[in-house]
C-alpha angles and dihedrals in degrees: 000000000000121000137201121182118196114219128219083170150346144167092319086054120027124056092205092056090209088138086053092047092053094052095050085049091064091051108123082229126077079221103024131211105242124197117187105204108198108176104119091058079048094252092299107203093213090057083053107058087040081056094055098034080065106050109025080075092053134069099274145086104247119199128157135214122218127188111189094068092033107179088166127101119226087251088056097041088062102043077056106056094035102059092048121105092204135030108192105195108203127221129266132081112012092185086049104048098049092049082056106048088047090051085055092036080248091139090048101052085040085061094051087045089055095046080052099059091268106158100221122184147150161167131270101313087015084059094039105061099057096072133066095262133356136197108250156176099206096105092051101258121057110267139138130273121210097206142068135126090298077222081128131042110245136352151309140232113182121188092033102157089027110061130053115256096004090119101044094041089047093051092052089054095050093042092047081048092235077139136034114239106289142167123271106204120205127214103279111023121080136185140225130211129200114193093339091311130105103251098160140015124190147174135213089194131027104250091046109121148193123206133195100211121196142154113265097212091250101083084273145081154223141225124206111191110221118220105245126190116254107233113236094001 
């Protein structure tokens, strides 16, 4: 069973860290091995530390990878990646971050760990870069970007309800078919994928939403909001 879970928030974010709390109860381990994987905000010292402000308080085993001051050889990253339980991606550059984990082999050992019941899962960038392409800022303006892990069918939208233009220019991607159909995520709701498919949508907050987002055949597209299960509630 391989699992991907989409982030509206998390411990950088949300005070109440619920969107944290879900993933970890997913975890194959009662205490889970979580690595925070920071490359695509350049290893930013001050992530980090939030990072582990936020878990070091919970059940787990937090650890972090950075890349950009790499002391580890490709036997020991691996060792690494594939004995965690979790792999938390952080937020930044998508087309950065992926340039860099294929420089290290990161993107092939994540796929081993996925392939391995891994549970892998991010924010923004850290969303982004599971599926085949992704809509991004990582180039200035909002555009698409054709690329990605292909771990997960489609593409991705982050920040959907948050930053100006994000829907629209999301949707002409998806109608002009420079994406596959894909799922825009909101602050505050998150998904989870089992084996490429939706097996669960949640919310941390009420208006939250998930969309699935797909060309209609006609240079233009639809959107079709998922219920999602409002956590604690």
């Amino acid at each position: 069973m391989s699992r991907i879970a989409l982030l509206g928030g998390w411990f950088s974010t949300d005070a109440d860290g619920v969107l944290d709390d879900w993933v970890l109860g997913h975890a194959r381990a009662s205490r889970p091995k979580v690595c925070f994987v920071p490359t695509a905000s350049g290893d930013a010292p001050a992530y980090i530390e939030r990072f582990f402000d936020a878990f070091r308080a919970r059940d787990c085993e937090p650890s972090v990878l950075p890349l950009f001051r790499r002391e580890s050889s490709d036997t020991a990253l691996r060792d690494v990646l594939l004995a965690q339980d979790v792999v938390y991606v952080g937020g930044g550059n998508t087309a950065n971050l992926l340039a860099v984990w294929r420089v290290h082999g990161v993107d092939r050992l994540l796929r081993e760990a996925y392939a391995g019941g891994t549970l892998l899962c991010g924010i923004s960038a850290g969303a982004n870069c599971w599926a085949e392409g992704s809509h991004t800022d990582s180039y200035g303006p909002l555009t698409h970007l054709p690329d990605g892990l292909g771990l997960l069918p489609g593409s991705v939208c982050p920040h959907y309800d948050s930053e100006p233009g994000r829907r629209s220019s999301y949707r002409a991607a998806v109608a002009r078919r420079a994406l596959p159909a894909g799922w825009a995520v909101e602050d505050g709701a998150a998904a989870l994928f089992t084996d490429g498919r939706l097996t669960e949508a949640v919310t941390r907050s009420p208006g939250a939403r998930l969309y699935r987002v797909r060309a209609d055949g006609e240079a233009g597209a639809v959107e079709e909001a998922v219920p999602c299960r409002l956590l604690g509630g």
